[in-house]
VODODREN-178016 format. One record per residue (C-alpha): residue in one letter; chain; x, y, z. Coordinates in steps of 0.5 Angstrom, whole numbers, plus 2048, in hexadecimal, padded with zeros to 3 digits. Each point is the difference from the previous one (the first is absolute). Layout:
@aa: A ch: A x: X y: Y z: Z
...
END
This chain:
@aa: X ch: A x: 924 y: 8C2 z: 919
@aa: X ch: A x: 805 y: 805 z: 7FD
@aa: X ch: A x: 805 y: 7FC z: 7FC
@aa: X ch: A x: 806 y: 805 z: 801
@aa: X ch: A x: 805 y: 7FE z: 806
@aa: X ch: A x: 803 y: 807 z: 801
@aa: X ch: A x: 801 y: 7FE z: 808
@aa: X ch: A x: 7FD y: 807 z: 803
@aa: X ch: A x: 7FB y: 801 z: 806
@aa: X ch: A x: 7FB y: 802 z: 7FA
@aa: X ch: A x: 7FD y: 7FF z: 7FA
@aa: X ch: A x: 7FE y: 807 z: 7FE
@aa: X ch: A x: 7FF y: 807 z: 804
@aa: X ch: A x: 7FC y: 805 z: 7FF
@aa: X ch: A x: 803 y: 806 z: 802
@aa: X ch: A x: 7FA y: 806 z: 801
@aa: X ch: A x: 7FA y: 7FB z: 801
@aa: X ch: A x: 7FD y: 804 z: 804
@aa: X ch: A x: 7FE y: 805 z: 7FA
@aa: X ch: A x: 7FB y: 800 z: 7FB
@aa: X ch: A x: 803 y: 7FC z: 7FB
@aa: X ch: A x: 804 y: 7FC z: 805
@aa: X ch: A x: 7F9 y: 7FE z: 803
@aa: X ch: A x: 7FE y: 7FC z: 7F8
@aa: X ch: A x: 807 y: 7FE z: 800
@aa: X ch: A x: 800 y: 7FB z: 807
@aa: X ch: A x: 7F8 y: 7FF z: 7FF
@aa: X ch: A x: 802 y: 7FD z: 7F9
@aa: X ch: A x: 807 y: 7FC z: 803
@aa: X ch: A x: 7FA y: 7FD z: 804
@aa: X ch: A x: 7FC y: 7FE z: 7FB
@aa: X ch: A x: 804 y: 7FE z: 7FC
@aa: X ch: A x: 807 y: 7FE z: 801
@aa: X ch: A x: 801 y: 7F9 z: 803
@aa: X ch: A x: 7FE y: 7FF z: 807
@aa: X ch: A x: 807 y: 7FE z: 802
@aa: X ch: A x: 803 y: 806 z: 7FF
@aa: X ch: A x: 805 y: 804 z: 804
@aa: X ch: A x: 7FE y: 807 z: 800
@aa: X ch: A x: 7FF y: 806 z: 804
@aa: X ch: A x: 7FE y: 807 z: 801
@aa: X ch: A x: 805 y: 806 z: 801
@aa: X ch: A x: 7FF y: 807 z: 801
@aa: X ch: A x: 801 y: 805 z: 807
@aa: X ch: A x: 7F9 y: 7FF z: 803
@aa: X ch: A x: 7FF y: 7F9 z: 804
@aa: X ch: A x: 7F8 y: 802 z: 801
@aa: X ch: A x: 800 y: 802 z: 7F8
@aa: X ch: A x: 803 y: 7F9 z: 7FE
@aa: X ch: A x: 7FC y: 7FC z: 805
@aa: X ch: A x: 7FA y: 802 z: 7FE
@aa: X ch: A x: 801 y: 7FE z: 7F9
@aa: X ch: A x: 803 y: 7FA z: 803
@aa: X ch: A x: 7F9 y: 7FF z: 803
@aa: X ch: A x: 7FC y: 802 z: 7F9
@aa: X ch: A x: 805 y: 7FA z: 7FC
@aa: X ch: A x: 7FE y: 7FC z: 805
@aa: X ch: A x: 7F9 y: 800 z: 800
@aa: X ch: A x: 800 y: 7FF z: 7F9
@aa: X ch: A x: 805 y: 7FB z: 800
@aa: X ch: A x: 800 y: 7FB z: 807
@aa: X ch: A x: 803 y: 7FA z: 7FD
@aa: X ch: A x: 807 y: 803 z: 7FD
@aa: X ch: A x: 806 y: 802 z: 803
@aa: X ch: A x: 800 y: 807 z: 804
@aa: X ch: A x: 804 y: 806 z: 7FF
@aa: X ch: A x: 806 y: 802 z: 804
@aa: X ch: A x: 800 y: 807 z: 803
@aa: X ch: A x: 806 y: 804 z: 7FE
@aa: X ch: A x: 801 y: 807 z: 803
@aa: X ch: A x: 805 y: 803 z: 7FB
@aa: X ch: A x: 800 y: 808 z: 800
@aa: X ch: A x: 804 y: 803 z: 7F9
@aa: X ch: A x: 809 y: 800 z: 803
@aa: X ch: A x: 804 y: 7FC z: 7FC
@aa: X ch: A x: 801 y: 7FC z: 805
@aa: X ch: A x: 7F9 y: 7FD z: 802
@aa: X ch: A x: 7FF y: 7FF z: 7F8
@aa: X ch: A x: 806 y: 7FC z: 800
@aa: X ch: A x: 7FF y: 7FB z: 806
@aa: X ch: A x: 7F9 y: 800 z: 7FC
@aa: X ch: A x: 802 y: 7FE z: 7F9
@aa: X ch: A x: 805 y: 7FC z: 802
@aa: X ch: A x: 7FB y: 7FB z: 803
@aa: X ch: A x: 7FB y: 800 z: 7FA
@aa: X ch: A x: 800 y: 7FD z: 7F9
@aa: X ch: A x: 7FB y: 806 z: 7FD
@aa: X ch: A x: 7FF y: 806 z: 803
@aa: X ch: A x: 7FA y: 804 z: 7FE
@aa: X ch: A x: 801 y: 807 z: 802
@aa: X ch: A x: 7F9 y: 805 z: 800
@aa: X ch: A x: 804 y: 805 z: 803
@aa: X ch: A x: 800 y: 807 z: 7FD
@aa: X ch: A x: 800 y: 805 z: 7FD
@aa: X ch: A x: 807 y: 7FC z: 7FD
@aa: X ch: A x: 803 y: 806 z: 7FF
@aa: X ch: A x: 800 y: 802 z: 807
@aa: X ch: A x: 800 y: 7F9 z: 803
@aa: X ch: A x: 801 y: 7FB z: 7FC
@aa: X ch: A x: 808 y: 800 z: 7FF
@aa: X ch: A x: 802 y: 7FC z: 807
@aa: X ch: A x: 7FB y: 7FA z: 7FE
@aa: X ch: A x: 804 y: 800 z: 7F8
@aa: X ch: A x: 806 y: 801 z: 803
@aa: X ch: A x: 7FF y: 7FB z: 805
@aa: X ch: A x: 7FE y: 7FA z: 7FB
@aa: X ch: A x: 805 y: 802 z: 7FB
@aa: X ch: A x: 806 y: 7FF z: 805
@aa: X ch: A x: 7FC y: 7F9 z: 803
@aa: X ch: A x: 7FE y: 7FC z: 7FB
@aa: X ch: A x: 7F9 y: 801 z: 801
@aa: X ch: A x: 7FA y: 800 z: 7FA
@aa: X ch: A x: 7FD y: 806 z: 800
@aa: X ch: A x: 7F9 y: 803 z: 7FE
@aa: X ch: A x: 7FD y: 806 z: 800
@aa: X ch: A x: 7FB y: 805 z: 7FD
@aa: X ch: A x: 803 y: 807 z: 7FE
@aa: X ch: A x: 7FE y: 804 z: 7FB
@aa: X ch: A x: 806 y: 805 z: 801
@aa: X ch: A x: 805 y: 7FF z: 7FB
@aa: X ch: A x: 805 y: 804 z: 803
@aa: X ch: A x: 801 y: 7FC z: 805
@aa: X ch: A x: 800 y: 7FA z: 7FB
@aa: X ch: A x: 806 y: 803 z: 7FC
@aa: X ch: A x: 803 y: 802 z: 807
@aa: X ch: A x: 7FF y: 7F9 z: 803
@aa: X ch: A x: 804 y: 7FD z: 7F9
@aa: X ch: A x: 804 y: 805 z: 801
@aa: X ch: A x: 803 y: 7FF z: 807
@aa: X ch: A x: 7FE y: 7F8 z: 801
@aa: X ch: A x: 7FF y: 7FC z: 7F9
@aa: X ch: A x: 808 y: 7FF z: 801
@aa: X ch: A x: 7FE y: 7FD z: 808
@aa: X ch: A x: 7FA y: 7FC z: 7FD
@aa: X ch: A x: 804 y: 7FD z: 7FB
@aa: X ch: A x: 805 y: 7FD z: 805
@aa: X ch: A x: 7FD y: 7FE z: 806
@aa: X ch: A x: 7FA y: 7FC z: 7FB
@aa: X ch: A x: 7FB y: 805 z: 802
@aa: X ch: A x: 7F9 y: 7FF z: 7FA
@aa: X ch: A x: 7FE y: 808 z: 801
@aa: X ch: A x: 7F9 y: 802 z: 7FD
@aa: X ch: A x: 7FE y: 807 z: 801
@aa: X ch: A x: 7FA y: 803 z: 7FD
@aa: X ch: A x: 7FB y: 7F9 z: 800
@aa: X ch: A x: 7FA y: 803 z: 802
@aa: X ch: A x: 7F9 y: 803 z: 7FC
@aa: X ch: A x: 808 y: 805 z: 7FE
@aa: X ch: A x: 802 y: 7FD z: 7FC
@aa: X ch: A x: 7FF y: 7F8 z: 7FF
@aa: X ch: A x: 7FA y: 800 z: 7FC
@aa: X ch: A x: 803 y: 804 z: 7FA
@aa: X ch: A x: 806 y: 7FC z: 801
@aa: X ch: A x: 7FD y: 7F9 z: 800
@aa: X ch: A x: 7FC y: 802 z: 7FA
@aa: X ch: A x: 806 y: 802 z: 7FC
@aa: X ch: A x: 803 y: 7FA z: 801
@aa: X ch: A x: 7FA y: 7FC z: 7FF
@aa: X ch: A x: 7FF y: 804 z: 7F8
@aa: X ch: A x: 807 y: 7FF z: 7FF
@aa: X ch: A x: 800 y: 7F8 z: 802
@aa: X ch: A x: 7FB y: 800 z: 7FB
@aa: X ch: A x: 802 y: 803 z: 7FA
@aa: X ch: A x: 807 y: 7FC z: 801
@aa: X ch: A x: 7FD y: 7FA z: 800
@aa: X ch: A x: 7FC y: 801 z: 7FA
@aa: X ch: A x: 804 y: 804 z: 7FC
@aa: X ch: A x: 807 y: 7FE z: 802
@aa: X ch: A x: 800 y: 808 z: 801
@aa: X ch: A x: 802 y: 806 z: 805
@aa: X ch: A x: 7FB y: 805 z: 801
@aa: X ch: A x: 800 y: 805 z: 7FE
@aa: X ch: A x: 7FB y: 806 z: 804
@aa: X ch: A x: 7FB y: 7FE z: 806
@aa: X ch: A x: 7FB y: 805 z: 802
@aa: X ch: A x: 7FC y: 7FF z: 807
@aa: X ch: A x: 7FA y: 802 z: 801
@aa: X ch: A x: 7FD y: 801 z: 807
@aa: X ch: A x: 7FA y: 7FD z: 7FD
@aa: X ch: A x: 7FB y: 801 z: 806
@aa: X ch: A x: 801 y: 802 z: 807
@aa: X ch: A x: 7FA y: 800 z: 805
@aa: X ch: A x: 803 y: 802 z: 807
@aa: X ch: A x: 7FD y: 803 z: 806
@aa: X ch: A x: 807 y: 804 z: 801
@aa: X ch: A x: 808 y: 801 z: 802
@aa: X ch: A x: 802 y: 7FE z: 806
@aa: X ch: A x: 802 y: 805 z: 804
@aa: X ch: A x: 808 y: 7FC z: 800
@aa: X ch: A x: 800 y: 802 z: 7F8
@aa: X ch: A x: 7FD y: 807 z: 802
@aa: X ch: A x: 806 y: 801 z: 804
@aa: X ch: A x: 805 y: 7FD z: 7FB
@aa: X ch: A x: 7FE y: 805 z: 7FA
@aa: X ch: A x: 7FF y: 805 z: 805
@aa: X ch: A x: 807 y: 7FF z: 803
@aa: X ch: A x: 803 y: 7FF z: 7F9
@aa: X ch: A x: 803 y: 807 z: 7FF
@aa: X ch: A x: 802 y: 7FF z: 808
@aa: X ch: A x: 804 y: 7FB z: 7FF
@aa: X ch: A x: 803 y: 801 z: 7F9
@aa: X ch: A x: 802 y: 806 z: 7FB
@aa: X ch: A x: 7FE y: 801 z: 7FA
@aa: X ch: A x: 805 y: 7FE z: 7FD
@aa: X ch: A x: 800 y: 7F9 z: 803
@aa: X ch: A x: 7F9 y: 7FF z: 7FC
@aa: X ch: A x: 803 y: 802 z: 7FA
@aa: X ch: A x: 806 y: 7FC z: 800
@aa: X ch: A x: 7FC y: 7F9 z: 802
@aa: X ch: A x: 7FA y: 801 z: 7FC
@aa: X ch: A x: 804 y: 802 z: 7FA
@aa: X ch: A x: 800 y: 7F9 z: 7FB
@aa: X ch: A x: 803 y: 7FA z: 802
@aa: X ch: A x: 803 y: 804 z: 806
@aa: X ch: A x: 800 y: 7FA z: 804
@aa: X ch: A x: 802 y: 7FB z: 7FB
@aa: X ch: A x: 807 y: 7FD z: 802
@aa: X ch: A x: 802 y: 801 z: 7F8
@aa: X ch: A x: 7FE y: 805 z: 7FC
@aa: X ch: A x: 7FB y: 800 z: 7FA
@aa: X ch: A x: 803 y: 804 z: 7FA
@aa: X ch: A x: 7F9 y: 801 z: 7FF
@aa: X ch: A x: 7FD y: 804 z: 806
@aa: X ch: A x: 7FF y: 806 z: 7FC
@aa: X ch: A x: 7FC y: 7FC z: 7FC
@aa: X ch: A x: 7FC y: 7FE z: 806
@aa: X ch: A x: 800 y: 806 z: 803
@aa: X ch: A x: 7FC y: 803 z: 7F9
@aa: X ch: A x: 7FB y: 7FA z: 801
@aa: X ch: A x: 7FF y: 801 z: 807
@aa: X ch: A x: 7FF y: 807 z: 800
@aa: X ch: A x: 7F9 y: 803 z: 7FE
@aa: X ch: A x: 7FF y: 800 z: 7F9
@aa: X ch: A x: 802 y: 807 z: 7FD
@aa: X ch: A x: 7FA y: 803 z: 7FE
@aa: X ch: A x: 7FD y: 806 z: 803
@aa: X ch: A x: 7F9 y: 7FD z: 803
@aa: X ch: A x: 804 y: 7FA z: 803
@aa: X ch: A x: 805 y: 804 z: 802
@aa: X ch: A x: 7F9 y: 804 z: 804
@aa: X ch: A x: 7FC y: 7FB z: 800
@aa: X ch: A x: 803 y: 7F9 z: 802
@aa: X ch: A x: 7FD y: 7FD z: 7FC
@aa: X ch: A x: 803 y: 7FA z: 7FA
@aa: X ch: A x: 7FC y: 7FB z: 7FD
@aa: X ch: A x: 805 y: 7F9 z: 7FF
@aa: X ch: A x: 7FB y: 7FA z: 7FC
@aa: X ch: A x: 7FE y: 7FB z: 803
@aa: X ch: A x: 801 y: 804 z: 807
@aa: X ch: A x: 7FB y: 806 z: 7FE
@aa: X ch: A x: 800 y: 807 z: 803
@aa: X ch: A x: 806 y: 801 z: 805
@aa: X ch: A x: 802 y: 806 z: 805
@aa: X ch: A x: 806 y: 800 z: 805
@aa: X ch: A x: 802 y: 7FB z: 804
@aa: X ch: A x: 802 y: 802 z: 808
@aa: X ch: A x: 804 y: 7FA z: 7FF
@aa: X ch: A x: 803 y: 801 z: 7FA
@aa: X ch: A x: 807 y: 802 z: 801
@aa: X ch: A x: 801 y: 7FC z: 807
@aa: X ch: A x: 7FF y: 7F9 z: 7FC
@aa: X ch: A x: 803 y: 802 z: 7FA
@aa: X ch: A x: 806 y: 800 z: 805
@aa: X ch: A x: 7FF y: 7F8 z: 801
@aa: X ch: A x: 7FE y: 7FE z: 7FA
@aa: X ch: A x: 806 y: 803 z: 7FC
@aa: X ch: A x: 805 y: 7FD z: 806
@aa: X ch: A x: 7FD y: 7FA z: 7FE
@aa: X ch: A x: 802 y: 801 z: 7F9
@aa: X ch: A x: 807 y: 800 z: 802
@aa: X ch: A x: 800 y: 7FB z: 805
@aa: X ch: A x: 7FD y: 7FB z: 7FC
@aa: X ch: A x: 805 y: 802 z: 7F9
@aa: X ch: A x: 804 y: 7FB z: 800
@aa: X ch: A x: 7FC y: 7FA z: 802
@aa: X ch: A x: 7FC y: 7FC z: 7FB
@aa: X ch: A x: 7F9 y: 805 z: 802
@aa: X ch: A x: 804 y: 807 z: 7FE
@aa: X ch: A x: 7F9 y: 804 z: 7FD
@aa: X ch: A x: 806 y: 803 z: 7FB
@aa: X ch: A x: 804 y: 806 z: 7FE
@aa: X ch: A x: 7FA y: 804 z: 7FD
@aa: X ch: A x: 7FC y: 7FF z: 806
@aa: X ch: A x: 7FB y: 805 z: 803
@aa: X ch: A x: 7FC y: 802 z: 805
@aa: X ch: A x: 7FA y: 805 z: 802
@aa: X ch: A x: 7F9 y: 800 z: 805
@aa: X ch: A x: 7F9 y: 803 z: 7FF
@aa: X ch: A x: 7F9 y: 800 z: 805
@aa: X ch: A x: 7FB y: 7FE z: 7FC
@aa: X ch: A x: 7FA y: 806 z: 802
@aa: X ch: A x: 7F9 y: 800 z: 7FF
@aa: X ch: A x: 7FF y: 804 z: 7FA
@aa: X ch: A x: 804 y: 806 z: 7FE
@aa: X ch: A x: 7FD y: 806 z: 805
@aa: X ch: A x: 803 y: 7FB z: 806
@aa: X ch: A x: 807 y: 7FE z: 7FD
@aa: X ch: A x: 801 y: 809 z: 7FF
@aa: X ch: A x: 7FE y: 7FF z: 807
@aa: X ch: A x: 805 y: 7FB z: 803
@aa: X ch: A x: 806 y: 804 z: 7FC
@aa: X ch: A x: 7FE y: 806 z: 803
@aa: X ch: A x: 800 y: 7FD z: 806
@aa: X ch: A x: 806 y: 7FD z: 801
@aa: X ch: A x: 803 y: 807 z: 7FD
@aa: X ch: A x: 7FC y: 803 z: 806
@aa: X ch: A x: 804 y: 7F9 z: 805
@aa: X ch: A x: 807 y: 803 z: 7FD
@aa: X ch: A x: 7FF y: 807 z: 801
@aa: X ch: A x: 7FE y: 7FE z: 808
@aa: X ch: A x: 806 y: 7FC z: 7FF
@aa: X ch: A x: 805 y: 805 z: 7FF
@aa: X ch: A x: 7FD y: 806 z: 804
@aa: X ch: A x: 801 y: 7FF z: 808
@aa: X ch: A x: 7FB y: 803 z: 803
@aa: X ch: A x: 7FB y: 7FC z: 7FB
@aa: X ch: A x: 803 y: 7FA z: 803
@aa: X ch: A x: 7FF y: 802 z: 807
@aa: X ch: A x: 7F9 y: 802 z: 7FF
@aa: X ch: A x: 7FE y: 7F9 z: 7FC
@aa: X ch: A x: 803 y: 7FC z: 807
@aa: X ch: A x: 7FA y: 802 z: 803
@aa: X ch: A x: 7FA y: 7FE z: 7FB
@aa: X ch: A x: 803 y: 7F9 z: 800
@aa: X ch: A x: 801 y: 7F9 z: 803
@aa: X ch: A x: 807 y: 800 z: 804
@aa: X ch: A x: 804 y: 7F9 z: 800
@aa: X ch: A x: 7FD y: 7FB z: 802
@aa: X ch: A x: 7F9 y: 801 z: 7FE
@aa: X ch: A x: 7FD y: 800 z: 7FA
@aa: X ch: A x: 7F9 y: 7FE z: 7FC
@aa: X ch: A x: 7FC y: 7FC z: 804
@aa: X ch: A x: 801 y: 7F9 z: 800
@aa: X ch: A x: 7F9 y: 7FE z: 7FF
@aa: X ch: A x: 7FE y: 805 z: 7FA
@aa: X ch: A x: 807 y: 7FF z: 7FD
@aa: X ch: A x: 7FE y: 7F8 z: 7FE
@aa: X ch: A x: 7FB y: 803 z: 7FA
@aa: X ch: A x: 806 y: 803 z: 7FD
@aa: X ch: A x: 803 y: 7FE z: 7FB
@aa: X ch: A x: 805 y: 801 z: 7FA
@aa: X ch: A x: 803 y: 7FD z: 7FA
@aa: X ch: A x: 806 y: 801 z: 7FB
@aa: X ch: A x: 800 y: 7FF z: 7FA
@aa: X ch: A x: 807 y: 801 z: 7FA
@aa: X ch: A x: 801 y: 7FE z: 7F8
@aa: X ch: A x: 807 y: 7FF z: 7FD
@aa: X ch: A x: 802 y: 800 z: 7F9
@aa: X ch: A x: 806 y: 7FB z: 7FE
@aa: X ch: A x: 806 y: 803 z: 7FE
@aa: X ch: A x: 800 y: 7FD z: 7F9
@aa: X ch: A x: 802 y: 803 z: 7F9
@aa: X ch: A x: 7FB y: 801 z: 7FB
@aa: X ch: A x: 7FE y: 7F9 z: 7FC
@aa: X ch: A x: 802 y: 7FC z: 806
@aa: X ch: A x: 7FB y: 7FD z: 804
@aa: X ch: A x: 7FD y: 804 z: 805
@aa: X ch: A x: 7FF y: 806 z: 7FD
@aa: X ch: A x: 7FA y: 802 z: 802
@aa: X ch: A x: 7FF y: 7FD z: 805
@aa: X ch: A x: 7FF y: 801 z: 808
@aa: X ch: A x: 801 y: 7FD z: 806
@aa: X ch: A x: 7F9 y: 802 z: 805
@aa: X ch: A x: 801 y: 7FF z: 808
@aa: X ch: A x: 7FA y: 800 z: 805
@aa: X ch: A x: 802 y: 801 z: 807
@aa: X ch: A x: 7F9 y: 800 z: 805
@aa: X ch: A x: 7FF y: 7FF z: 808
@aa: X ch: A x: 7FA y: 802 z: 804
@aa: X ch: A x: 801 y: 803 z: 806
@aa: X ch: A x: 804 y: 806 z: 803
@aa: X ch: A x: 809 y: 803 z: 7FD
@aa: X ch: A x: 802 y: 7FE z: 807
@aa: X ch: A x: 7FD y: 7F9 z: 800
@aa: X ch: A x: 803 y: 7FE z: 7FA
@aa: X ch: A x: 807 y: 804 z: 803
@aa: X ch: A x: 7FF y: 7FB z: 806
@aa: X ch: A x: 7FF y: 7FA z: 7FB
@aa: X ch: A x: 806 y: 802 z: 7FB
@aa: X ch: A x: 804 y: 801 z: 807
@aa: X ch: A x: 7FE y: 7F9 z: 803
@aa: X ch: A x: 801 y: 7FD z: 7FA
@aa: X ch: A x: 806 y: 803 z: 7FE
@aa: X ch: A x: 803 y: 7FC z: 806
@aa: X ch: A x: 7FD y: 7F9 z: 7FF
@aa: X ch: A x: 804 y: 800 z: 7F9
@aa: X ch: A x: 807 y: 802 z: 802
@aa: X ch: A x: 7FE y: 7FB z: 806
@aa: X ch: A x: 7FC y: 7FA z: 7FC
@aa: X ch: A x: 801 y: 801 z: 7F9
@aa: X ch: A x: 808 y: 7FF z: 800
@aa: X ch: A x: 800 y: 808 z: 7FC
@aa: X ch: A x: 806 y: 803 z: 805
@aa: X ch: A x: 804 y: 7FA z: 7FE
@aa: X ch: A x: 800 y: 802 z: 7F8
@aa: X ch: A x: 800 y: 807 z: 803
@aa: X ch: A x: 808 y: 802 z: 802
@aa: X ch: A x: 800 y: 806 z: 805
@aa: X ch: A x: 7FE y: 807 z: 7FE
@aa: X ch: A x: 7FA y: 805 z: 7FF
@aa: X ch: A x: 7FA y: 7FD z: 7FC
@aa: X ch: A x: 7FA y: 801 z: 7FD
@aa: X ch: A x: 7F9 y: 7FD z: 801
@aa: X ch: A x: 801 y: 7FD z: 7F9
@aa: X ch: A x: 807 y: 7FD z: 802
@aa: X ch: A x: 7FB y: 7FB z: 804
@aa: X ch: A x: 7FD y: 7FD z: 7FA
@aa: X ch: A x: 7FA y: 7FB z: 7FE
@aa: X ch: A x: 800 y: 7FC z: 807
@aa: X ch: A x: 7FE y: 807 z: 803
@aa: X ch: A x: 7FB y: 802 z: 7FB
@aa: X ch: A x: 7FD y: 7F9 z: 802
@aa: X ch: A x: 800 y: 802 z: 807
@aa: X ch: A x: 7FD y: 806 z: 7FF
@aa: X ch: A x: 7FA y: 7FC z: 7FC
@aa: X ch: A x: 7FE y: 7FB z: 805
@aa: X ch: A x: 800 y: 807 z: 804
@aa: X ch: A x: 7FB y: 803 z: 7FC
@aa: X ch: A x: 804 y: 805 z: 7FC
@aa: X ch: A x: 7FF y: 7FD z: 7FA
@aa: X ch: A x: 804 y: 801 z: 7F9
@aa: X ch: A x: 7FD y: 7FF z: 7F8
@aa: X ch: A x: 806 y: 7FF z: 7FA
@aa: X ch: A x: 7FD y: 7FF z: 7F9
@aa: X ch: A x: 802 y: 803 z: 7F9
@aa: X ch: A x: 7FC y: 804 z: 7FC
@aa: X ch: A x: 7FF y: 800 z: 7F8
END
């Protein structure tokens, strides 16, 4: 039983169940979450959510079942749905378009809040319209904690815990690799976002929330430094080509994440500078993919050079929506379970020379078997039975966090779940 006495009608809710990785997130909640409890489905389509009421049943009989909640996206529907949670999950995007009523109505309501964006624009909107809202009413708010961006997070938070506990040091530069991605495809709810994107925002929203610690509530006097670090390395090849070799990662091209989750690991610099767990004032960040050789990392950056173009270009972005899954499909479920993906990150101590480190590195291995929207679904679930099982709410005052701000009891979840976490030092 969940030990939180909030004195709602529910437990959790997850708003959008009826989507792709809404479906894995009641489906984990089923078999996972304690037996007792009280949770419900919400979204605007009765027959949708009772089907997958019906498929949690037949995979769970003996726990207690979902309500059905109808809700459509009005302020005042999400807020008499907020209201009556201790977490809300809300699955409904893209967020950019769709997603400001349910953040709004957590923030104003008191309400633990999840989701999985990867659009930062709307995270720096959403800071900047609510986080004061957040902090008042007592509201924990996560954004972001899916496959975007909790793994490079959590692997950040992991490399520096270490390096502090060994060396009684910050870290000084964190790079992640997304060292294999074995994948049947996106969904068609993450084609629509990316191909909403420049709908919804300008150019100039992308710039100014993806710049360095844009989203950190306190600035970094070193962002320049991080946004040299960041960038591709200078030489004409890379710069062509993508490609960058980092010791102990190996060979690396562009990361389709890599912007979007040095966002949330740099707010999670700032939130954390003032704690015992501060990553340090030299801190740095970058994300890589991990190719088969070189001929495949040309191709991967080119073909995210080729995803911008059709980003930016109207008529490319009208055409691409008719040769993709629309919200609310995706890979096919079967299929999907022999994927599977893994991160990996190093990290130096910030030491000076002669001290004791120097040399050395921390090495972070993150690895699941099965598909990105299962392990979203796990992320999601388990996310909500920390803030309800594990006290972190309560060390947590109101505000918007990020998945690390969840800490080790989440981590352990999430290893129980089967999205496993490796730390050791190298020599």
């Amino acid at each position: 039983m969940p030990s939180k006495q909030h004195g709602r009608q529910y437990d959790v809710v997850v708003f959008g169940a009826s989507g792709y990785t809404g479906k894995y997130t009641a489906q984990h909640i089923t078999t996972h979450l304690p037996t007792n409890l009280k949770w419900a489905l919400a979204g605007r389509s009765r027959a949708k959510l009772e089907e997958v009421a019906a498929q949690c049943k037949a995979l769970n009989p003996d726990r207690s079942q979902p309500e059905i909640e109808i809700c459509n996206l009005a302020d005042g529907d999400l807020a008499s749905l907020a209201k009556k949670t201790f977490v809300l999950i809300t699955l409904v995007g893209p967020y950019g378009k769709m997603g400001e009523p349910a953040f709004k109505a957590c923030a104003e309501n008191g309400t633990h809040y999840l989701d999985v964006t990867g659009e930062v624009p709307f995270v720096a909107k959403m800071l900047r319209k609510y986080e004061a809202a957040a902090k008042a009413s007592g509201a924990v708010m996560v954004p972001q904690i899916g496959i975007e961006s909790a793994p490079s997070d959590l692997v950040t938070w992991s490399l520096a815990g270490l390096i502090r506990s060994a060396f009684h040091a910050p870290v000084r530069d964190v790079t992640v690799s997304i060292h294999a991605l074995k994948s049947q495809g996106p969904s068609g709810g993450t084609l629509s976002t990316v191909l909403s994107l420049l709908t919804n925002f300008t150019l100039a929203d992308l710039r100014a929330a993806h710049t360095p610690f844009a989203l950190s509530p306190i600035p970094n006097p070193n962002a320049q430094q991080a946004l040299s670090l960041r960038a591709v390395q200078p030489g004409l090849i890379t710069r062509l080509t993508g490609l960058v070799t980092v010791p102990t990662l190996g060979l690396l091209t562009s990361s389709i994440a890599a912007k979007t989750d040095a966002a949330i690991v740099e707010r999670t610099w700032g939130l954390l500078a003032s704690t015992p767990r501060a990553y340090g004032p030299n801190f740095s960040f970058r994300q890589y993919m991990k190719p088969r050789n070189w001929l495949t990392g040309i191709g991967i950056h080119l073909g995210l050079m080729l995803m911008g173009l059709i980003m930016v270009t109207p008529f490319l972005r009208r055409l691409a929506v008719g040769y993709v899954y629309q919200p609310g499909e995706g890979p096919d479920v079967e299929e999907a379970k022999k994927d599977s993906l893994e991160f990996r990150g190093v990290a130096a101590p910030d030491v000076e020379m002669g001290a004791e480190g120097v040399g050395r590195q921390a090495f972070c291995r993150a690895w699941f078997h099965g598909s990105a929207y299962h392990l979203t679904g796990i992320l999601l679930a388990e996310a909500a039975a920390t803030l309800l099982e594990d006290g972190v709410d309560e060390k947590l005052p109101g505000g918007i966090y990020t998945p690390a701000c969840l800490g080790q009891p989440f981590i352990d979840r999430l290893g129980r779940a089967g999205f496993h976490f490796e730390t050791k030092l190298l020599a």
